[in-house]
C-alpha positions as CSV (number, residue, x, y, z in Angstrom):
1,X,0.0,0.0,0.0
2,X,0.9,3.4,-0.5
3,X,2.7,4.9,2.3
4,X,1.6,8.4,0.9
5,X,-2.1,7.5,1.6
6,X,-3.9,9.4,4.1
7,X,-7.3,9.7,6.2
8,X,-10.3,8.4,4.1
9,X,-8.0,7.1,1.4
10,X,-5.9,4.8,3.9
11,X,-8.6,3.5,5.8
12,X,-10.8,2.8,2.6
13,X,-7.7,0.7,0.8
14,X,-6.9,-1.4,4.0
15,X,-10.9,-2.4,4.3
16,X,-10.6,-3.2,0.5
17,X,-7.6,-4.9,1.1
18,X,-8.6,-6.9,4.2
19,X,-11.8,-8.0,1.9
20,X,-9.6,-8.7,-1.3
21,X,-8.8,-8.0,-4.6
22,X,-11.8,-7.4,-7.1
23,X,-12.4,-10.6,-9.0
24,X,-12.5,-9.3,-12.4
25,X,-13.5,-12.6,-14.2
26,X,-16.9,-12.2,-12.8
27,X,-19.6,-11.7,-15.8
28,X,-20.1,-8.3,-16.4
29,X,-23.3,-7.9,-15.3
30,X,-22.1,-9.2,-11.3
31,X,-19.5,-6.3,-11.4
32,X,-22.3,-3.6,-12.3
33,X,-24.6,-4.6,-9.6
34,X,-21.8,-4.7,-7.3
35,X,-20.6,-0.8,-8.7
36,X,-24.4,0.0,-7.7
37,X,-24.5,-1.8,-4.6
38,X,-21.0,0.2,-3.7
39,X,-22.4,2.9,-4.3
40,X,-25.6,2.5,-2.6
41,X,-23.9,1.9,0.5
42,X,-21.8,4.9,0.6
43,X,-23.6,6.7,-0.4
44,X,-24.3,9.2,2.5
45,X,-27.0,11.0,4.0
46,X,-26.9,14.5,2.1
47,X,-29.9,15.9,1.4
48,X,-31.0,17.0,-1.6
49,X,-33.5,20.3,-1.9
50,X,-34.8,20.6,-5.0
51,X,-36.3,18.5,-8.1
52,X,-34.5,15.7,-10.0
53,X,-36.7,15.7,-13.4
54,X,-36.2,12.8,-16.1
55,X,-35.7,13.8,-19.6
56,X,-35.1,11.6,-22.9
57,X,-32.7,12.9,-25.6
58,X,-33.0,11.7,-28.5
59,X,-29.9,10.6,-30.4
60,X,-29.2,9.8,-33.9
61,X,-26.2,8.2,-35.8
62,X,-26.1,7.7,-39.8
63,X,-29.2,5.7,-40.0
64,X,-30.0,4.4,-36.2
65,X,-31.3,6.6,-33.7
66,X,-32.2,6.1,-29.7
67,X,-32.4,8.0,-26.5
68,X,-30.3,9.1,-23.8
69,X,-32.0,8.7,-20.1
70,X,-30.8,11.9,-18.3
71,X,-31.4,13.1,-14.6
72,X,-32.3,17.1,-14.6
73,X,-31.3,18.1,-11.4
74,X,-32.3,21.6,-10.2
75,X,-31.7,22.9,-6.4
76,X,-33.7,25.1,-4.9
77,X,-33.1,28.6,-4.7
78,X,-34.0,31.6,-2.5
79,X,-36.6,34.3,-4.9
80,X,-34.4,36.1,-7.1
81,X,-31.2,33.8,-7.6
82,X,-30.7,33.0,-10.7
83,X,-29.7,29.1,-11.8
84,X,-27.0,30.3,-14.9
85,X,-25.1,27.6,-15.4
86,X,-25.2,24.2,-16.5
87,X,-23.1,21.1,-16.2
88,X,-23.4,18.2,-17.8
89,X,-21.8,15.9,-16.6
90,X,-20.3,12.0,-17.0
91,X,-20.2,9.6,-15.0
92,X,-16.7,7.4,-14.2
93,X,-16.5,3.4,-14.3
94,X,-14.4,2.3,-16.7
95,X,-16.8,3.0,-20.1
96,X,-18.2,-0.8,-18.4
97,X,-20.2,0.1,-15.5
98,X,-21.4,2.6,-12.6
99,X,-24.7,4.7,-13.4
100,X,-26.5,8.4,-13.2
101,X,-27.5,6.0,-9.8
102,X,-24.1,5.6,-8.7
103,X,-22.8,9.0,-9.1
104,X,-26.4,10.7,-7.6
105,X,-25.3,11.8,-4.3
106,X,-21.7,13.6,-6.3
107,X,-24.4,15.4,-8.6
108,X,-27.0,16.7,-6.1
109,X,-23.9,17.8,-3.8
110,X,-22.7,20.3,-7.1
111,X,-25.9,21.2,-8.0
112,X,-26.6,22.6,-4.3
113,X,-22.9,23.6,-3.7
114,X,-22.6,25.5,-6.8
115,X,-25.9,26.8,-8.0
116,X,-26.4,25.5,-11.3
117,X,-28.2,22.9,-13.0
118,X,-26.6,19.6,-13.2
119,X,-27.7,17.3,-16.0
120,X,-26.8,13.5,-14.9
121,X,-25.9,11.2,-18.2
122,X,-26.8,8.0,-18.6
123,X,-24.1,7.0,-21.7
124,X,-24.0,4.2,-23.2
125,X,-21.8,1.5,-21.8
126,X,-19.4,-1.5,-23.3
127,X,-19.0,-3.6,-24.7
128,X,-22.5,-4.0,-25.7
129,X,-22.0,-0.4,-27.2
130,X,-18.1,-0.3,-28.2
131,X,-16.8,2.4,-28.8
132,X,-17.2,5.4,-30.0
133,X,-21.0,5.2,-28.3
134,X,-20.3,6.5,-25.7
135,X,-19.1,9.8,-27.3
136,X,-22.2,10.1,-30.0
137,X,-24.3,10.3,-27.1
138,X,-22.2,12.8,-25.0
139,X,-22.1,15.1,-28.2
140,X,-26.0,14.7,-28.4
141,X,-26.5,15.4,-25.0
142,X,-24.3,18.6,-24.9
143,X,-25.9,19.9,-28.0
144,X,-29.8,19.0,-26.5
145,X,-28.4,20.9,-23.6
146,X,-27.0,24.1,-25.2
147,X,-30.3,23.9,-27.1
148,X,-32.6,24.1,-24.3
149,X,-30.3,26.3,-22.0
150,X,-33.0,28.5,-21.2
151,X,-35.7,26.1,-20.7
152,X,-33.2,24.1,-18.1
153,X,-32.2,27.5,-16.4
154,X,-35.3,29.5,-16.6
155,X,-32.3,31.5,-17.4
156,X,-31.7,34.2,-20.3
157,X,-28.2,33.5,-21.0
158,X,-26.9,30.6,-19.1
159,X,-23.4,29.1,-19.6
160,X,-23.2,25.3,-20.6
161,X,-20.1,23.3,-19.6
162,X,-19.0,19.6,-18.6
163,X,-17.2,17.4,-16.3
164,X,-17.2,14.1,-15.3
165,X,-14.8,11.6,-13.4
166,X,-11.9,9.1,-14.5
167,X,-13.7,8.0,-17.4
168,X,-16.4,10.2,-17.7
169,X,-13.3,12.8,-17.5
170,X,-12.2,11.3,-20.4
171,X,-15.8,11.6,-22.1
172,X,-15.9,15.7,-20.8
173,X,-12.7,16.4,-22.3
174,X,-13.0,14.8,-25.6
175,X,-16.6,16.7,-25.9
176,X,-14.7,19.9,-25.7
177,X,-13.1,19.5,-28.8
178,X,-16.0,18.2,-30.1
179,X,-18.5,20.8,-29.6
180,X,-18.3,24.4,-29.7
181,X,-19.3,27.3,-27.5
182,X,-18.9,25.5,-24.0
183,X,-17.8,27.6,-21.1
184,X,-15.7,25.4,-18.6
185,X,-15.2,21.8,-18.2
186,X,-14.5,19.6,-15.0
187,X,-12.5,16.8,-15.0
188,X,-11.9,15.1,-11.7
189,X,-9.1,12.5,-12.3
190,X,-10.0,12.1,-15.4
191,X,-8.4,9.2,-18.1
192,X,-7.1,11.8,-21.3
193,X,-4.9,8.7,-23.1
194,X,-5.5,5.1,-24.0
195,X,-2.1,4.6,-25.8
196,X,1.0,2.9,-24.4
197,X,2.3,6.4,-24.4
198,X,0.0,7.1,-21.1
199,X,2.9,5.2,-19.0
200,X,3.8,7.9,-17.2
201,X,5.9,7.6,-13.6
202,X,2.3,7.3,-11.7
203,X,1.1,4.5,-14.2
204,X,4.0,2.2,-12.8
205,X,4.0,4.2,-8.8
206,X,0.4,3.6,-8.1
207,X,-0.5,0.9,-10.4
208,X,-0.8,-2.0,-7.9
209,X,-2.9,-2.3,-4.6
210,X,-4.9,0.4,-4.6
211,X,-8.3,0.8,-6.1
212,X,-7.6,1.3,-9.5
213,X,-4.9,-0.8,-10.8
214,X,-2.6,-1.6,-14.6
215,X,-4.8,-4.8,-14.7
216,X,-8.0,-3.1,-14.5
217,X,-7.1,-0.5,-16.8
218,X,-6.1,-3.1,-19.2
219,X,-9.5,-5.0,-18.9
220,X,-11.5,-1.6,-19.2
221,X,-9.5,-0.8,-22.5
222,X,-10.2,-4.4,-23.9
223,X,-14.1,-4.0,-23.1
224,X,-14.2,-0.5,-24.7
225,X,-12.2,-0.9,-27.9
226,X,-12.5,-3.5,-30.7
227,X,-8.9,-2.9,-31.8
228,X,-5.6,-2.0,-30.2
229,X,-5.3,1.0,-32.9
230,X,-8.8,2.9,-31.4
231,X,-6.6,3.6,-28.5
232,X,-4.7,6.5,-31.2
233,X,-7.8,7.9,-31.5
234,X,-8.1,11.5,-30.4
235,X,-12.0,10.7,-29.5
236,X,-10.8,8.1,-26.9
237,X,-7.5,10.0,-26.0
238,X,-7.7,13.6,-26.0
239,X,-4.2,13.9,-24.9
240,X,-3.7,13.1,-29.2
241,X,-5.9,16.0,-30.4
242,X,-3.2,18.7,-32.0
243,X,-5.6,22.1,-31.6
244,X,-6.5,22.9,-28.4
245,X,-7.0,26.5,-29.2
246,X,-10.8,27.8,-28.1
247,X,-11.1,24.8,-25.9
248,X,-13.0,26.0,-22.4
249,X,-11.2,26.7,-19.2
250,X,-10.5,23.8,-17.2
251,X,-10.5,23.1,-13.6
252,X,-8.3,19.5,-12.8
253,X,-9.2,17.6,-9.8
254,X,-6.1,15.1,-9.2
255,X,-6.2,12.6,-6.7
256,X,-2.4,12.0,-5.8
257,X,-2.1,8.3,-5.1
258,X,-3.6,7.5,-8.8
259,X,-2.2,5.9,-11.7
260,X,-3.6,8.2,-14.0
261,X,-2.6,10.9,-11.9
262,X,0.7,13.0,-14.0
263,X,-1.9,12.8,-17.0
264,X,-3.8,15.6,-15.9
265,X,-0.7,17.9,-15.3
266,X,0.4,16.7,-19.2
267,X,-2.4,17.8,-20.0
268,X,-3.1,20.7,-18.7
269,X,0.7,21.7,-20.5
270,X,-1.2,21.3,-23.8
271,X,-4.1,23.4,-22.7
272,X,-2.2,26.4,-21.4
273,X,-0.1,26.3,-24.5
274,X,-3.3,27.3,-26.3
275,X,-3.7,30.5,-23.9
276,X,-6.6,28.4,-22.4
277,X,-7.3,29.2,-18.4
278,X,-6.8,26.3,-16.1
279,X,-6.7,25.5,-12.6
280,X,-5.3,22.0,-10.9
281,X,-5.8,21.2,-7.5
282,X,-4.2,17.8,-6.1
283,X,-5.4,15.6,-3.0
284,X,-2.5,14.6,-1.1
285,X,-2.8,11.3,-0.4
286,X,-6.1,10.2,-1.9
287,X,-7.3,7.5,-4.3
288,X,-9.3,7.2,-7.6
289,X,-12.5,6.6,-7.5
290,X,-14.3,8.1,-4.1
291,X,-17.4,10.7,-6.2
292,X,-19.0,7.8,-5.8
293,X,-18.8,6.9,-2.4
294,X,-19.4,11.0,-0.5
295,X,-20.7,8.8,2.2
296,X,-16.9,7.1,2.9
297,X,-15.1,9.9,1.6
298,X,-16.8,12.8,3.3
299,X,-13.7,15.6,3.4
300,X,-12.4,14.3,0.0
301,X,-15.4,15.0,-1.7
302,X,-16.1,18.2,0.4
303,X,-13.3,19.6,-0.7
304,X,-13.7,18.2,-4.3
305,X,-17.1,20.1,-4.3
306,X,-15.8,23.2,-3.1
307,X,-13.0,23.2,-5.8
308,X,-15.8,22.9,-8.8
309,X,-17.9,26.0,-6.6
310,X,-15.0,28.4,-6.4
311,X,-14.0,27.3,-9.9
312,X,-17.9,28.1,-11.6
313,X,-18.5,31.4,-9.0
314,X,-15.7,32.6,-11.8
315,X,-18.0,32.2,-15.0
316,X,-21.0,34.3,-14.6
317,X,-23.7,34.8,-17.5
C-alpha cells in the first residue's frame, strides 16, 4: 500500500484490502450490480433540496437513432437567484459500468454547492455499445443541452459546460473539442490517453494495490475498444488531439495516489499552451474513484465540491 495514503483514502484501501482484490473474471453484469450496490452503501445521507426531473434525448447516428435517459437536477433557490449555469456531466466506471445511480449523491452535492443545474448522463456502456458510443451520445447530449439552456435555467443566457470523473473525464474532455461554445469543463481525475504512451511515472508508482490498478485498466480498455489502434484515437485519448485552441477553461481535480494521476498535469501543458485558463488542485494522499462513495469519503469529496464552486463562481452569464 501506498505509504503516501492518508485519512479516508488509507482507511478505505486497508478495508478493501482486508476484503480482497476485485475478482474481475466475474460476468459483467455481477461487477455492475456490485458498482451499484458500492455505491448504494456509501452513499451518505446528504440531502438534496430541489427536483430531480427525467428527460429523454433523442440521439441519432447515420441511420440508427435512440435516447439518452438523463437526470435534470435543479436545487432550490432563495426568490431572485438565478440558476445560470449548467453542467453536464459524466459519469466514471471504466466505459463498463457505474450509473447516473451511482454517481447521484456527487451530482446533487454540485448542484446545491454550486448553483447551477446539473444534468446526470446516462451514456452508453461496453461492450454491448463499443466504442465510440459513448461519445455520440455525450455530443447529443451537450448539444440538447446548449439547445434548451434556457428552458433548463429559466435562465436568459446561461453558460453550458461539462465534467465528469476518471472515465467520464475522459468523455468531458474529448466533448470539448468536439463541440463548440462551451464555457468550462470539470474533470476530476480524469483518463485523457488510452495509448502505451499514457505510462507515465504514476502509471507504474500507483498501479498496484490500490483501487484502480494496470490490470483493470487493461480489462477496461479491452471492453471499450474493438482494436488495439482505437486507442490512437483522439475521441478516446484527448491527450492526441493537436488544436487545443478555443477549448473551455478547465479546472483539474487530481487525486495523488492514482495511476492516472501525471496525465492531468500533461495535460493541462497542452491546454495552457493554447492561452486556455486552467486550474489544478491535487489531494495529497487520496485514491481514484471516491465521487461515488461521499458517504466514505466525506472531506475528500467536500473539498472536491468546493474546488468545482470556487471554480464556476468565476463564470458568470
Amino acid at each position: 500500500m501506498a505509504t503516501e495514503l492518508v485519512g479516508e483514502s488509507r482507511s478505505y484501501v486497508e478495508h478493501v484490502n482486508n476484503v480482497g482484490a476485485l475478482d474481475m473474471s466475474q460476468p459483467i453484469q455481477a461487477l455492475r450490480e456490485l458498482s451499484e450496490r458500492t455505491a448504494q452503501m456509501y452513499k451518505g445521507d446528504f440531502e438534496f433540496v430541489g427536483t430531480a426531473e427525467e428527460k429523454l434525448v433523442p440521439v441519432k447516428v447515420d441511420s440508427a437513432s435512440h435516447q439518452v435517459p438523463v437526470t435534470v437536477l435543479r436545487p432550490e433557490r432563495e426568490s431572485g437567484d438565478k440558476l445560470n449555469k449548467v453542467l453536464v456531466y459524466f459519469h466514471g466506471g471504466g466505459w463498463v459500468w457505474s450509473s447516473r445511480n451511482t454517481h447521484m449523491k456527487f451530482c446533487e452535492m454540485i448542484a446545491s454547492r454550486c448553483n447551477c443545474v446539473v444534468v446526470n448522463v446516462e451514456y452508453r456502456l461496453s461492450p454491448e455499445h463499443k466504442f465510440p458510443a459513448c461519445y455520440d451520445d455525450a455530443v447529443a447530449v451537450v448539444n440538447w443541452c446548449q439547445d434548451n439552456k434556457k428552458l433548463l435555467t429559466n435562465c436568459d443566457s446561461p453558460l453550458v459546460g461539462v465534467g465528469g470523473d476518471s472515465a467520464g473525464g475522459n468523455i468531458a474532455a474529448s466533448v470539448c473539442h468536439l463541440v463548440k461554445g462551451l464555457a468550462f469543463q470539470v474533470l476530476i481525475y480524469p483518463s485523457l490517453t488510452l495509448t502505451k504512451r499514457n505510462h507515465y511515472p504514476s502509471y507504474f508508482k500507483y498501479g498496484e494495490g490500490l483501487l484502480l490498478t494496470k490490470e483493470m485498466m487493461a480489462w477496461f480498455v479491452s471492453h471499450f475498444l474493438t482494436n488495439p489502434d482505437e486507442t490512437e484515437d483522439s475521441r478516446c485519448s484527448p491527450m492526441n488531439n493537436t488544436e487545443f485552441a478555443g477549448l473551455p477553461p478547465a479546472l483539474f481535480i487530481v487525486s495523488e495516489c492514482d495511476p492516472l494521476a501525471d496525465q492531468s498535469p500533461e495535460y493541462e501543458k497542452k491546454l495552457q499552451g493554447a492561452q486556455i485558463n486552467t486550474k489544478r488542485v491535487t489531494l495529497k494522499g487520496t485514491v481514484h474513484g471516491f465521487v461515488s462513495k461521499p458517504g466514505y469519503f466525506k472531506d475528500t469529496t467536500a473539498r472536491t465540491v468546493g474546488c468545482i464552486a470556487d471554480f464556476l463562481s468565476s463564470y458568470n452569464e
